[in-house]
N, CA, C and O atoms as a CHARMM CRD file, in Angstrom:
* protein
*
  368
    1    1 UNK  N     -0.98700  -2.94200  12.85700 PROA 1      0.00000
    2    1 UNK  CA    -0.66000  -2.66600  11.47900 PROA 1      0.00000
    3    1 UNK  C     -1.74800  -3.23900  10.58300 PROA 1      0.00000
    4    1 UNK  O     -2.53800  -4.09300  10.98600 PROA 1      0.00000
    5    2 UNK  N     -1.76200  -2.62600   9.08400 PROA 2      0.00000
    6    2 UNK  CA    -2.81100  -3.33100   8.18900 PROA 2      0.00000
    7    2 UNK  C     -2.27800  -3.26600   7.34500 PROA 2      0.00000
    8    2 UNK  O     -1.66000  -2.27500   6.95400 PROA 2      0.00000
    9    3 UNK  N     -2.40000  -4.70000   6.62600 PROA 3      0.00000
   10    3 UNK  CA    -1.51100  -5.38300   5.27200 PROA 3      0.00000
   11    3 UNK  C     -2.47800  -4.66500   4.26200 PROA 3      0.00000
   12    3 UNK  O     -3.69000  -4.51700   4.41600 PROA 3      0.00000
   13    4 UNK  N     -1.58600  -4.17800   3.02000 PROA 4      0.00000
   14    4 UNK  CA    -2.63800  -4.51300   1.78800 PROA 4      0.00000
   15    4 UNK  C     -1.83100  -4.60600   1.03900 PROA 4      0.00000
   16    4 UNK  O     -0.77900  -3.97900   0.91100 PROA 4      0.00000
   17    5 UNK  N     -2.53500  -5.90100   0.12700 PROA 5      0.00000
   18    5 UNK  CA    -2.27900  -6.81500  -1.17400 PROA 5      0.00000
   19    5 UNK  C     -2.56400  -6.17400  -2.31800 PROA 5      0.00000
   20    5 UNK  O     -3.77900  -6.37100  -2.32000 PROA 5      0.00000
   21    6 UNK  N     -2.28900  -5.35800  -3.60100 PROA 6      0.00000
   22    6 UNK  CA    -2.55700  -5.48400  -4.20400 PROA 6      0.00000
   23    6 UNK  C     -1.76500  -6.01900  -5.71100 PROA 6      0.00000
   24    6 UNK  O     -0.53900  -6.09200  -5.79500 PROA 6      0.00000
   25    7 UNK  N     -2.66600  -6.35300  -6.80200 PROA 7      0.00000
   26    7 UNK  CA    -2.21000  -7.54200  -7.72800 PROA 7      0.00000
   27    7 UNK  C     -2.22600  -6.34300  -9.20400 PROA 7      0.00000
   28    7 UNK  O     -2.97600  -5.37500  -9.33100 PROA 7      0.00000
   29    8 UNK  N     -1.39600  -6.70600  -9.94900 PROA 8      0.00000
   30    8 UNK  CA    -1.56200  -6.08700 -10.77400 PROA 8      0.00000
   31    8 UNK  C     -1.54400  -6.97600 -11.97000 PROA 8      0.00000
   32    8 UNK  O     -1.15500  -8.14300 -11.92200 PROA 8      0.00000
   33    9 UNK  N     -2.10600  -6.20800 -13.35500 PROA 9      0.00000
   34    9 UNK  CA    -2.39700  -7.22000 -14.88300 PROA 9      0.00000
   35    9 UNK  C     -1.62900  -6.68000 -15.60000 PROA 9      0.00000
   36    9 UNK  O     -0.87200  -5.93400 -14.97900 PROA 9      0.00000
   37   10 UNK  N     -1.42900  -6.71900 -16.90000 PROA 10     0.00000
   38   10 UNK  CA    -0.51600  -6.42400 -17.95900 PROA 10     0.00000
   39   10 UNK  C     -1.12200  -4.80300 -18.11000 PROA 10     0.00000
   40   10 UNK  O     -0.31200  -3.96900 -18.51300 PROA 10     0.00000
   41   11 UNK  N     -2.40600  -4.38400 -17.82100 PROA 11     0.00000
   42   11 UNK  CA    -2.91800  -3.10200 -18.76600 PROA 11     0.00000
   43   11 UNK  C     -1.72200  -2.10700 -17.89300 PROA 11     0.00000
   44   11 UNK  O     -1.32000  -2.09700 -16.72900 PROA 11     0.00000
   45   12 UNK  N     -1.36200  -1.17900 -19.32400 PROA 12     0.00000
   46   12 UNK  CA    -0.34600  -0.40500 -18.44900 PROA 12     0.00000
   47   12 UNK  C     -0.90500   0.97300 -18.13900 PROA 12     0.00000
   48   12 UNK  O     -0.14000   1.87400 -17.79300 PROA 12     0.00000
   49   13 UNK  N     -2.31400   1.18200 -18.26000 PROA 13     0.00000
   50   13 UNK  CA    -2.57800   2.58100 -17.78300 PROA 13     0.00000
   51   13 UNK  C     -2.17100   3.28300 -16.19900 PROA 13     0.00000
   52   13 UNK  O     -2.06200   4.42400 -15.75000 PROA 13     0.00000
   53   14 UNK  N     -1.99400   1.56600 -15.55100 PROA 14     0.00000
   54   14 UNK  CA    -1.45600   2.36300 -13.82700 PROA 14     0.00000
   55   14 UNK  C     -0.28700   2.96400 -13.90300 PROA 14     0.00000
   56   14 UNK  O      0.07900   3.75200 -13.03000 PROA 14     0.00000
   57   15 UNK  N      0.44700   2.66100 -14.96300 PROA 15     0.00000
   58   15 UNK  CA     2.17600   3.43800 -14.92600 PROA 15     0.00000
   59   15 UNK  C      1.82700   4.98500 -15.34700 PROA 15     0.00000
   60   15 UNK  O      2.75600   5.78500 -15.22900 PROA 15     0.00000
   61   16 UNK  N      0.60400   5.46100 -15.81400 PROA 16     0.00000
   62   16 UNK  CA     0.92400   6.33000 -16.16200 PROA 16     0.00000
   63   16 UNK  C      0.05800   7.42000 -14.65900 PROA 16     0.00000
   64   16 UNK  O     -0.39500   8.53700 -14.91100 PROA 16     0.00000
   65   17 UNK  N      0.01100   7.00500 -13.67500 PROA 17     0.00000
   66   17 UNK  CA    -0.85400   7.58000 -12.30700 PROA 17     0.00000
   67   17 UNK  C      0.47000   6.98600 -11.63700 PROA 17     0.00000
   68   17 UNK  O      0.64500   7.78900 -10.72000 PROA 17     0.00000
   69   18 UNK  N      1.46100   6.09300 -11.55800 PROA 18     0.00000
   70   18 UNK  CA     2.52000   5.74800 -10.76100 PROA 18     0.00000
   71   18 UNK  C      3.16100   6.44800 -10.00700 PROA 18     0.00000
   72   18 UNK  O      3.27700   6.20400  -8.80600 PROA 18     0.00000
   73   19 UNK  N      3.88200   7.81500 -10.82800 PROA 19     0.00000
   74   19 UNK  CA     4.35600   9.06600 -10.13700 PROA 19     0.00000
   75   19 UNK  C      3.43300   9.58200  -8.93100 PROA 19     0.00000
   76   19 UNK  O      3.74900   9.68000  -7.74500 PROA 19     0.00000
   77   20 UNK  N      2.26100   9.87400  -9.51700 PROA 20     0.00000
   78   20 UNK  CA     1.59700  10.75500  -8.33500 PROA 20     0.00000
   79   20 UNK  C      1.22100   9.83700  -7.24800 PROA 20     0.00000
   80   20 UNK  O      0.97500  10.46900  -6.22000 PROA 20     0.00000
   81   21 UNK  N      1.10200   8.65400  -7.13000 PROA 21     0.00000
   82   21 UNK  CA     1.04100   7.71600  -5.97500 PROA 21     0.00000
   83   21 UNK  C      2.25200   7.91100  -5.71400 PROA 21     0.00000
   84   21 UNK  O      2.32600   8.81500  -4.88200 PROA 21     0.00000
   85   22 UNK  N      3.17300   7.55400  -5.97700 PROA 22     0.00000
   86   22 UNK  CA     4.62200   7.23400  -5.04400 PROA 22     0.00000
   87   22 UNK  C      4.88400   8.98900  -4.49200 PROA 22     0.00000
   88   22 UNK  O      5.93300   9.39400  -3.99100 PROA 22     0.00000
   89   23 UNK  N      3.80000   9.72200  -4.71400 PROA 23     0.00000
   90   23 UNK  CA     4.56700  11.14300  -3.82800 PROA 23     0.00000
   91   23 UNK  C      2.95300  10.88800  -3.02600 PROA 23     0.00000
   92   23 UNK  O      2.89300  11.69200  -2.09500 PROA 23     0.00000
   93   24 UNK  N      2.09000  10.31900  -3.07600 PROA 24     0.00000
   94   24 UNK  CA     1.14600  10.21300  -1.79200 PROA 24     0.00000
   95   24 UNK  C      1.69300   9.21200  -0.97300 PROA 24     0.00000
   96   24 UNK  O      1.61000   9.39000   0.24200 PROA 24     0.00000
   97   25 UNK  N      2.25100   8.16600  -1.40500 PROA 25     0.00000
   98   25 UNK  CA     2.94800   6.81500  -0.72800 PROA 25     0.00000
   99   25 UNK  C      4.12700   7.64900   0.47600 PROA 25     0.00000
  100   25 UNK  O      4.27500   7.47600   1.68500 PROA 25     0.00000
  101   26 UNK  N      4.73700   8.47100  -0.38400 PROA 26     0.00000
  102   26 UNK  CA     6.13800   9.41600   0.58800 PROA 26     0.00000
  103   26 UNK  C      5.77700  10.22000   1.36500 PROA 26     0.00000
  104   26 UNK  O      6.50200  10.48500   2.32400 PROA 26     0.00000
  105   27 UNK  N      4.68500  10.78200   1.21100 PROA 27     0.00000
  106   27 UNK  CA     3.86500  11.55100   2.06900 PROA 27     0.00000
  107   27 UNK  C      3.33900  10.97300   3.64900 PROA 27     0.00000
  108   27 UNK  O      3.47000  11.47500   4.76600 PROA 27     0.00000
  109   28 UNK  N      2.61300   9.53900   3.13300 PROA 28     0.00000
  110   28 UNK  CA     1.84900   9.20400   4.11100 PROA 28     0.00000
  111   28 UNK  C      2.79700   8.54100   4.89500 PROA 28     0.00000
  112   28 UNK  O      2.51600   8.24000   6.05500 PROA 28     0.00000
  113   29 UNK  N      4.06000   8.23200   4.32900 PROA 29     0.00000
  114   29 UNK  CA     5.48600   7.70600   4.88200 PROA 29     0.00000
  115   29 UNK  C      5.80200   8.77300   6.33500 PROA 29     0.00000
  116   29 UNK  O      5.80300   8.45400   7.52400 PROA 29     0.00000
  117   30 UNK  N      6.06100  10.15100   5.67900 PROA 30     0.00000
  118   30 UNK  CA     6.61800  10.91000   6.46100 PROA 30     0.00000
  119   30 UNK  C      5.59100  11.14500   7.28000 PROA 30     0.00000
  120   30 UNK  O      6.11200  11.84400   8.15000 PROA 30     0.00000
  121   31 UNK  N      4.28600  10.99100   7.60900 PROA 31     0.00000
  122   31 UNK  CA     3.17000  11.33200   8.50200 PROA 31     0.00000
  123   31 UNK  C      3.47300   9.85900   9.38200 PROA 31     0.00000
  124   31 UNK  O      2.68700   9.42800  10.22500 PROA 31     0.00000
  125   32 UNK  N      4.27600   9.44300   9.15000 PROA 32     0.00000
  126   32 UNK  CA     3.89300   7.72000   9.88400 PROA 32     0.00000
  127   32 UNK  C      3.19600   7.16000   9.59600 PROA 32     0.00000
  128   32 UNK  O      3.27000   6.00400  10.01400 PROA 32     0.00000
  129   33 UNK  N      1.67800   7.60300   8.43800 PROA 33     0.00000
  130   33 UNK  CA     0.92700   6.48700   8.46300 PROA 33     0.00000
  131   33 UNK  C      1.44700   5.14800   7.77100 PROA 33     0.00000
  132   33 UNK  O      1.33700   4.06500   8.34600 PROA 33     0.00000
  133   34 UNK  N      1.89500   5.25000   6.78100 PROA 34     0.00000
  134   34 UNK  CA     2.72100   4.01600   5.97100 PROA 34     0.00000
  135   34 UNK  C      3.76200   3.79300   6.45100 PROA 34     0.00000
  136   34 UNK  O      4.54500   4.69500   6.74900 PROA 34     0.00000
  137   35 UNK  N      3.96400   2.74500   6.60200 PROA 35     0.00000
  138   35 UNK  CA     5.40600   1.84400   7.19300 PROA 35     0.00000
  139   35 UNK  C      6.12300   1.72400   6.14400 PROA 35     0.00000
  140   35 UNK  O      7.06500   2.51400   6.08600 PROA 35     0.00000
  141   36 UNK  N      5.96700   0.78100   5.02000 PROA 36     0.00000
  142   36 UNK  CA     6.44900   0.22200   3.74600 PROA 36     0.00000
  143   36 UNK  C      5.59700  -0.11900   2.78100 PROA 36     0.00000
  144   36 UNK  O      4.48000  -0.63500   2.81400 PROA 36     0.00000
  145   37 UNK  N      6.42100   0.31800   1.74700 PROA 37     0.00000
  146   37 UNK  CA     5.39800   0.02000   0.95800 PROA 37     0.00000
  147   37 UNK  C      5.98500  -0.44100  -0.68300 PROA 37     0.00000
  148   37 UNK  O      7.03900   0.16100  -0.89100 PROA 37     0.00000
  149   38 UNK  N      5.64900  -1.19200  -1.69100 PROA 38     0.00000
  150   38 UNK  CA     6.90100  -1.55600  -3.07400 PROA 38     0.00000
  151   38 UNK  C      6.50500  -2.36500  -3.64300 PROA 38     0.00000
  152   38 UNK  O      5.96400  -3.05300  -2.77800 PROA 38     0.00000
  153   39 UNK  N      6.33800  -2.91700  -4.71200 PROA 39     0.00000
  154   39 UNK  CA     5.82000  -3.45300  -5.66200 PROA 39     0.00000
  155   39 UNK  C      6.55000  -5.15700  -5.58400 PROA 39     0.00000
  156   39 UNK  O      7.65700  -5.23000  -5.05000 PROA 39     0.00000
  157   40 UNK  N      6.12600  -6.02100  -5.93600 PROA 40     0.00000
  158   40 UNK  CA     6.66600  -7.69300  -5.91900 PROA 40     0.00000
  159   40 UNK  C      7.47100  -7.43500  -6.93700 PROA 40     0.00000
  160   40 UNK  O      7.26600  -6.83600  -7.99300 PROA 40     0.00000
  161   41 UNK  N      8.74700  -8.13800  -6.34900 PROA 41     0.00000
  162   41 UNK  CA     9.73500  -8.52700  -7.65900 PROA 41     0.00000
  163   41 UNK  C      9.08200  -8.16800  -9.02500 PROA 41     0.00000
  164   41 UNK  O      9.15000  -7.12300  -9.67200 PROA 41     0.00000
  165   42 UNK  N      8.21500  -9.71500  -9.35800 PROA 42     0.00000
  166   42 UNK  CA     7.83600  -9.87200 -10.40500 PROA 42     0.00000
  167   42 UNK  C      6.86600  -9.23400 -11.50300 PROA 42     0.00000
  168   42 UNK  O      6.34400  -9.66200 -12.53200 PROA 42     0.00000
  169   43 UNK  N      6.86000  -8.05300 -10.83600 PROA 43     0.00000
  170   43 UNK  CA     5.95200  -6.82800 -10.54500 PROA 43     0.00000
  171   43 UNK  C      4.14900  -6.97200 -10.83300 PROA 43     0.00000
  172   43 UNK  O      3.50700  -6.17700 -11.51900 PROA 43     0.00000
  173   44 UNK  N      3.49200  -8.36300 -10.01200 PROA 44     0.00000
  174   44 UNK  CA     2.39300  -9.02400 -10.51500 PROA 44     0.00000
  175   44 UNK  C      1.39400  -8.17700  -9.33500 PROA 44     0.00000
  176   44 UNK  O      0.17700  -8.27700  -9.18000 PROA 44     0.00000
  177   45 UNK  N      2.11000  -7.55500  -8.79000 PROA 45     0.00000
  178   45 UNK  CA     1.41500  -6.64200  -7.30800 PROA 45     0.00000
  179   45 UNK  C      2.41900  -6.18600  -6.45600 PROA 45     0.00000
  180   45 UNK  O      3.62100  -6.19900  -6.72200 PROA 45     0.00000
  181   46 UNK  N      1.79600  -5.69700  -5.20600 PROA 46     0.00000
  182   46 UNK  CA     2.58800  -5.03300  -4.24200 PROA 46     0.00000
  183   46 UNK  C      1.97700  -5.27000  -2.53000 PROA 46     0.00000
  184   46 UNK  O      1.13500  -6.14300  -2.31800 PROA 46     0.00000
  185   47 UNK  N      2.28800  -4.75700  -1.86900 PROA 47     0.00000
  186   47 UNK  CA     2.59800  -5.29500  -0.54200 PROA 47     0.00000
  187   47 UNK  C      2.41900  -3.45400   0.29100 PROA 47     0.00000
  188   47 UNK  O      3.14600  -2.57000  -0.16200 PROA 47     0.00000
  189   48 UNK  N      1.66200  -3.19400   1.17600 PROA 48     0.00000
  190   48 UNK  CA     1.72000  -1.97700   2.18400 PROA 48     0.00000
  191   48 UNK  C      1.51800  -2.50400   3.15500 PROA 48     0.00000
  192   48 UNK  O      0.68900  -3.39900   3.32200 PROA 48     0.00000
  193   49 UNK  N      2.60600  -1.80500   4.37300 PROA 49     0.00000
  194   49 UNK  CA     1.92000  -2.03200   5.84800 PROA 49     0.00000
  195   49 UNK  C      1.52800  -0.44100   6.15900 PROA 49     0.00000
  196   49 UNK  O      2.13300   0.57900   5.82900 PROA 49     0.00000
  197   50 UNK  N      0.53300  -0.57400   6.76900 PROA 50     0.00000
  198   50 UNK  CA     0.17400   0.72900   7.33900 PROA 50     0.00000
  199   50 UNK  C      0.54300   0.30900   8.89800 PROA 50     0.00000
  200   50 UNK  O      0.40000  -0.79100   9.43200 PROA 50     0.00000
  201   51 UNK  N      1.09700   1.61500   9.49300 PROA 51     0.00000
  202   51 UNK  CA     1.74100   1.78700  10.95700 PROA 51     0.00000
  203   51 UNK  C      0.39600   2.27000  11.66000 PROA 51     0.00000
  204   51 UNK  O      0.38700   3.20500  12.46000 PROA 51     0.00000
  205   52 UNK  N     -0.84700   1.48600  11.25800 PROA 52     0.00000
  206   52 UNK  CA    -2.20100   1.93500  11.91100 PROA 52     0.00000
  207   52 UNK  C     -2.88200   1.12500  12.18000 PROA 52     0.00000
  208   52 UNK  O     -2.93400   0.27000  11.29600 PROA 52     0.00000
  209   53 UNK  N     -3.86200   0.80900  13.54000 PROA 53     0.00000
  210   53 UNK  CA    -4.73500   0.08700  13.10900 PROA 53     0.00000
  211   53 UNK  C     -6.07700   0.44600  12.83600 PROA 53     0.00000
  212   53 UNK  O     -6.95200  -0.41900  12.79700 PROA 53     0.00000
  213   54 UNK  N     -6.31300   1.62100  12.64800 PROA 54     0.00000
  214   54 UNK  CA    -7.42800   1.86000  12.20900 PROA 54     0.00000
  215   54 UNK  C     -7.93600   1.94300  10.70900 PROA 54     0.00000
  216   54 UNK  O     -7.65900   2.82500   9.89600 PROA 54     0.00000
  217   55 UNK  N     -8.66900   0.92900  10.53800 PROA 55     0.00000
  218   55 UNK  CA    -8.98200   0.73500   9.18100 PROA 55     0.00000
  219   55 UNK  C     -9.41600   2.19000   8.40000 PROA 55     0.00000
  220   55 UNK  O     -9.02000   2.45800   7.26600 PROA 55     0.00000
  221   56 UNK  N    -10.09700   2.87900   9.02300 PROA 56     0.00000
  222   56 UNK  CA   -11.28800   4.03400   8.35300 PROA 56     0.00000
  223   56 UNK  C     -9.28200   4.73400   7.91600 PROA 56     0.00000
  224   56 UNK  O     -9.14600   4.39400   6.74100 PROA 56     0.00000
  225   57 UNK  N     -8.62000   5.08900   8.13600 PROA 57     0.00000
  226   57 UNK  CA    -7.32400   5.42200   7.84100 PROA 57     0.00000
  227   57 UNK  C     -6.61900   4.63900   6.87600 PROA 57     0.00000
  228   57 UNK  O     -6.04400   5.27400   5.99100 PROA 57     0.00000
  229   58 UNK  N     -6.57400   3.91800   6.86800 PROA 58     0.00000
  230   58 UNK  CA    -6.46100   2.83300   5.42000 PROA 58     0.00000
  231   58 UNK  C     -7.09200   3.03900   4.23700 PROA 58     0.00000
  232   58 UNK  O     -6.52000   3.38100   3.20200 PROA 58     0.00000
  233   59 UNK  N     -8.59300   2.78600   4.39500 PROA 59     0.00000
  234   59 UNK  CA    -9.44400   3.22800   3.36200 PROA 59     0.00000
  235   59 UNK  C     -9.73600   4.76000   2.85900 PROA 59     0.00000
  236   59 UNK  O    -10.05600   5.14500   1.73500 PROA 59     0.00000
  237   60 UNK  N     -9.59800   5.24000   3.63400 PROA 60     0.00000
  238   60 UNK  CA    -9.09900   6.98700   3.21700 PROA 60     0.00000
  239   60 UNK  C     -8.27000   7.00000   2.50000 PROA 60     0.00000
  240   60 UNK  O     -8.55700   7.51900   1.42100 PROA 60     0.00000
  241   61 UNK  N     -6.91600   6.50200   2.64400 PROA 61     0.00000
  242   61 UNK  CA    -5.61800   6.46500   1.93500 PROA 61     0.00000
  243   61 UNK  C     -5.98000   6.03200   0.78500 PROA 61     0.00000
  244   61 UNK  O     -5.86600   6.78600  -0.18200 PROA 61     0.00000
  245   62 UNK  N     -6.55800   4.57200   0.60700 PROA 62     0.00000
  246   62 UNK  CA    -6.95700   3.91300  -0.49500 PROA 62     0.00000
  247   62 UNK  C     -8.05400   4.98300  -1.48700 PROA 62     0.00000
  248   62 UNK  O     -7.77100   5.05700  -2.68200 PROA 62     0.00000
  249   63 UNK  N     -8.88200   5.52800  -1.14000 PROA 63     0.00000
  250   63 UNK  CA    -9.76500   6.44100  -1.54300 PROA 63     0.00000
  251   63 UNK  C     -9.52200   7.52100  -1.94900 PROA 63     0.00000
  252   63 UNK  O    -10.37700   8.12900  -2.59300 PROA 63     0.00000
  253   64 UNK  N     -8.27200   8.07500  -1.68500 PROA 64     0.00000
  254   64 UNK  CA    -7.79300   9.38600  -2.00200 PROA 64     0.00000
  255   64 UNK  C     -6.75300   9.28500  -2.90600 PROA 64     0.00000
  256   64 UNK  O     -6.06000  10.27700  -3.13500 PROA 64     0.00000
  257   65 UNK  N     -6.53500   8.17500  -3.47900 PROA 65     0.00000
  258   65 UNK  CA    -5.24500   7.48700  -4.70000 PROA 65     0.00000
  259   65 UNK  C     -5.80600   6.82300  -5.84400 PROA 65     0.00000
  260   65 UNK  O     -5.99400   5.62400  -6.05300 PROA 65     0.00000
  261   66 UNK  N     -6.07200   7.99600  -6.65000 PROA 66     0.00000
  262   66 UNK  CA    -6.67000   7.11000  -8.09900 PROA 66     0.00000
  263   66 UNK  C     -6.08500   5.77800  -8.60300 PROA 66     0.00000
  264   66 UNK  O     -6.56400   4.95100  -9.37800 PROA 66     0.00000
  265   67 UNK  N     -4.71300   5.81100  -7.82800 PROA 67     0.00000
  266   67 UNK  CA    -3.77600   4.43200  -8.90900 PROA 67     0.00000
  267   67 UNK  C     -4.70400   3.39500  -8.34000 PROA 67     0.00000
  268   67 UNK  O     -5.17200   2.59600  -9.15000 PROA 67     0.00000
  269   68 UNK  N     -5.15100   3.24200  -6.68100 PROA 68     0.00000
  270   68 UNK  CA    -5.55400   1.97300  -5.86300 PROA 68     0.00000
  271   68 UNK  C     -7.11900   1.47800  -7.11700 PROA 68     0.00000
  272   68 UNK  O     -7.63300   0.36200  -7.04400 PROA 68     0.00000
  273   69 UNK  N     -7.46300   2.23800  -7.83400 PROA 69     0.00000
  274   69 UNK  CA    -9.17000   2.42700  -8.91000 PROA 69     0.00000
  275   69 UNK  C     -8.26300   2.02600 -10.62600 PROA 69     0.00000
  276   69 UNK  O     -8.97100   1.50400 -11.48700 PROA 69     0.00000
  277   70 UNK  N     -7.29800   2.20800 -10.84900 PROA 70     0.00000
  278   70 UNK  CA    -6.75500   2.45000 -11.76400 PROA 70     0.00000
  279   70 UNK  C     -6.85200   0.78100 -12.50600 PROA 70     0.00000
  280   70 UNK  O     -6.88200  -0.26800 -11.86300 PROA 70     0.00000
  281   71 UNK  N     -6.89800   0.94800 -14.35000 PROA 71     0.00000
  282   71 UNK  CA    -7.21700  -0.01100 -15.00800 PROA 71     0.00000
  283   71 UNK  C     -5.97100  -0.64600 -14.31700 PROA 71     0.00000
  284   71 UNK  O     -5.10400   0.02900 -13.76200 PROA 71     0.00000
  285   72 UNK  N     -5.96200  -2.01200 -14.40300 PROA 72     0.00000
  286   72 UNK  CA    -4.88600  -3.12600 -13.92100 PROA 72     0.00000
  287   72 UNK  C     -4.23400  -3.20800 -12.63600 PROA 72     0.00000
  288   72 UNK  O     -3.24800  -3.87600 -12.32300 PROA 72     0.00000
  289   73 UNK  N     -5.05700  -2.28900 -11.82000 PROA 73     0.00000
  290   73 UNK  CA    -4.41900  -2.54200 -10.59000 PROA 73     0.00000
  291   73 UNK  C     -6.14200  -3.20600  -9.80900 PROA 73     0.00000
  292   73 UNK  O     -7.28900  -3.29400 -10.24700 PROA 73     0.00000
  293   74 UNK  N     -5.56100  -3.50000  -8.67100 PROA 74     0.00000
  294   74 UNK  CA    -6.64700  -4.63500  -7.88300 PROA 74     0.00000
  295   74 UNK  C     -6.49900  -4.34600  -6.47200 PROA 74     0.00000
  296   74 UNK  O     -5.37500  -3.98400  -6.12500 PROA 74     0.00000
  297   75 UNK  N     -7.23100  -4.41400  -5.75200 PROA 75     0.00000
  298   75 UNK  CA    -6.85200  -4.32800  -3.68900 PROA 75     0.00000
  299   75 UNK  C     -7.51200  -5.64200  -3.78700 PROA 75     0.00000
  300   75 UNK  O     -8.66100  -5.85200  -4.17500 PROA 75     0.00000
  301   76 UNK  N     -6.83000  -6.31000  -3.47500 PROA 76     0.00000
  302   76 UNK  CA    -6.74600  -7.69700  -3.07200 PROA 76     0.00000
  303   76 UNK  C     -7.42300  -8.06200  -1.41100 PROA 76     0.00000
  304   76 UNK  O     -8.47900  -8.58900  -1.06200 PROA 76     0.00000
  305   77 UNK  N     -6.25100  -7.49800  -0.64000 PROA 77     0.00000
  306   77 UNK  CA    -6.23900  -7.70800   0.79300 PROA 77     0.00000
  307   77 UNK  C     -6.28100  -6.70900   0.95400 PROA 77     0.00000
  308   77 UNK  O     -5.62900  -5.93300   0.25500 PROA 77     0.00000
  309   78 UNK  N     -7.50400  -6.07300   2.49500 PROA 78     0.00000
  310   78 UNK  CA    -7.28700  -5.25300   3.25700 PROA 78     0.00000
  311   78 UNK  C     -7.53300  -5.84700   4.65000 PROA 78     0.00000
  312   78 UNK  O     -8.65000  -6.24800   4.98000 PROA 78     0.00000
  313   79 UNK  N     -6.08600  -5.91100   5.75000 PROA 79     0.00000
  314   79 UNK  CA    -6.44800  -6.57700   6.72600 PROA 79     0.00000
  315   79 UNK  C     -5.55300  -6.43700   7.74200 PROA 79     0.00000
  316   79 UNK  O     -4.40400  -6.56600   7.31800 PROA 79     0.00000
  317   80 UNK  N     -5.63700  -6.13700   9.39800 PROA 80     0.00000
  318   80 UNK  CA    -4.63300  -6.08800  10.46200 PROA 80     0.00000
  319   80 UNK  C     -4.14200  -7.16300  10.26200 PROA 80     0.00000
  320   80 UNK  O     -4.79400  -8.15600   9.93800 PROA 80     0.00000
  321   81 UNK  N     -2.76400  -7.12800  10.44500 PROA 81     0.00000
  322   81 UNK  CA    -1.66100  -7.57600  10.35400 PROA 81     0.00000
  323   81 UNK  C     -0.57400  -7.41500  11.79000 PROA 81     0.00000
  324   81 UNK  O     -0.16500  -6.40000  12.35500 PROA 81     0.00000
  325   82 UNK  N     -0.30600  -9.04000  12.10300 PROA 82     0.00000
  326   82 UNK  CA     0.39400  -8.71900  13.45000 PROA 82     0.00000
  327   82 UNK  C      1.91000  -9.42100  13.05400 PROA 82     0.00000
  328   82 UNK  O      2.01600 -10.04800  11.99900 PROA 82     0.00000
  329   83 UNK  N      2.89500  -9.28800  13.84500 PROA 83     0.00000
  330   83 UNK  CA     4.17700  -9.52400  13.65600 PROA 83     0.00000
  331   83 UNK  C      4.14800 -10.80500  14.68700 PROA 83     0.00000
  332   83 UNK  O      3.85700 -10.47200  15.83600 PROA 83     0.00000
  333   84 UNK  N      4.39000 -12.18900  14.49500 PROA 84     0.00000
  334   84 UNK  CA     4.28600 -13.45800  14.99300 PROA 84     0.00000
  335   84 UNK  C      6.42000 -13.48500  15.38200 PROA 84     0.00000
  336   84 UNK  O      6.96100 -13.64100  16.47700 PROA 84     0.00000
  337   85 UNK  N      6.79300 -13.36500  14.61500 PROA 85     0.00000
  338   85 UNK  CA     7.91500 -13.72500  14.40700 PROA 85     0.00000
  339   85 UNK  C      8.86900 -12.32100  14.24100 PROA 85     0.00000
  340   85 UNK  O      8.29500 -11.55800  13.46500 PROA 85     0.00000
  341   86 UNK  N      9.96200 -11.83700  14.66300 PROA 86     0.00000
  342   86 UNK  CA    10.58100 -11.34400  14.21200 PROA 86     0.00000
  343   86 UNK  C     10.20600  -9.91800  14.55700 PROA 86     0.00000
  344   86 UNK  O      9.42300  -9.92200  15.50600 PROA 86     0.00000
  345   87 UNK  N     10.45100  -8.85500  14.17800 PROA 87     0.00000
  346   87 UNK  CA    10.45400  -7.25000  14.31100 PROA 87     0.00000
  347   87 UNK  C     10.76400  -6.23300  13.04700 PROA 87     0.00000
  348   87 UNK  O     11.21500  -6.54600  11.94500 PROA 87     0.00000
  349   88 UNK  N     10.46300  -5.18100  13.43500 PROA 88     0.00000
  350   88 UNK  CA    10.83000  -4.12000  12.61700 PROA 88     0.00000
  351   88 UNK  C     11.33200  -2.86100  13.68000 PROA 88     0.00000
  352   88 UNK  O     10.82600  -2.07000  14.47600 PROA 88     0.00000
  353   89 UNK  N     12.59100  -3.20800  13.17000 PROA 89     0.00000
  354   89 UNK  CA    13.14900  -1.76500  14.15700 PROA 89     0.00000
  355   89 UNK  C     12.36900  -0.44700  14.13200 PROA 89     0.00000
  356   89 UNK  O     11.87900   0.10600  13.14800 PROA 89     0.00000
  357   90 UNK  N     12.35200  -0.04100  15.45000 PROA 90     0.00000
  358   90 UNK  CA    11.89900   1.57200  15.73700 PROA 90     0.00000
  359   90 UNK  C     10.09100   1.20400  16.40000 PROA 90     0.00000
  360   90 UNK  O      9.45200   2.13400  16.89200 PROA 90     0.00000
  361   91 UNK  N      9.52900  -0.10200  16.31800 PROA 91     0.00000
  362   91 UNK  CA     8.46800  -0.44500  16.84200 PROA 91     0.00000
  363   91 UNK  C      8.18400  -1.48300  17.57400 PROA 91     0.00000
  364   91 UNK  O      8.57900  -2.63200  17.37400 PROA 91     0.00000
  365   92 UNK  N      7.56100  -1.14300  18.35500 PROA 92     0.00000
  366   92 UNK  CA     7.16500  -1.90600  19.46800 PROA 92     0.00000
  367   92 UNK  C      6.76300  -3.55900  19.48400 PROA 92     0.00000
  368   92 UNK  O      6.43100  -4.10300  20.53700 PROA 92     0.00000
């Protein structure tokens, strides 16, 4: 899997690209590539696992989503991610 972090600022121009990400986010859902994906409580950023480990598939995703470029949003973390503890049903 590969985590990505991203952080968000007060500018609100990403709300207005929000919609059309969350139907690429549902998309790449139903292809399997995205596992989960949702914004922090406090809504200061958000959290994706990709069900991949191939990075060049990550960064495609990231590359093909104006919101990930968008004023006030940030990619923080891009990085494999392993499960130490615990599970997610339906995977290995």
């Amino acid at each position: 899997m590969i985590a990505v972090i991203l952080a968000f600022s007060d500018d609100p121009a990403r709300l207005e690209l929000r919609p059309g990400h969350r139907e690429r986010a549902a998309s790449l859902h139903e292809q399997g590539v995205l596992l989960a994906g949702g914004p922090f409580e406090d809504q200061t950023g958000a959290l994706l696992l990709f069900s991949t480990d191939d990075m060049a598939v990550v960064e495609a995703a990231l590359e093909d989503d104006p919101y990930y470029s968008a004023p006030g949003v940030e990619v923080r973390t891009v990085q494999p991610w392993t499960i130490a503890t615990g599970g997610i049903p339906g995977r290995d």
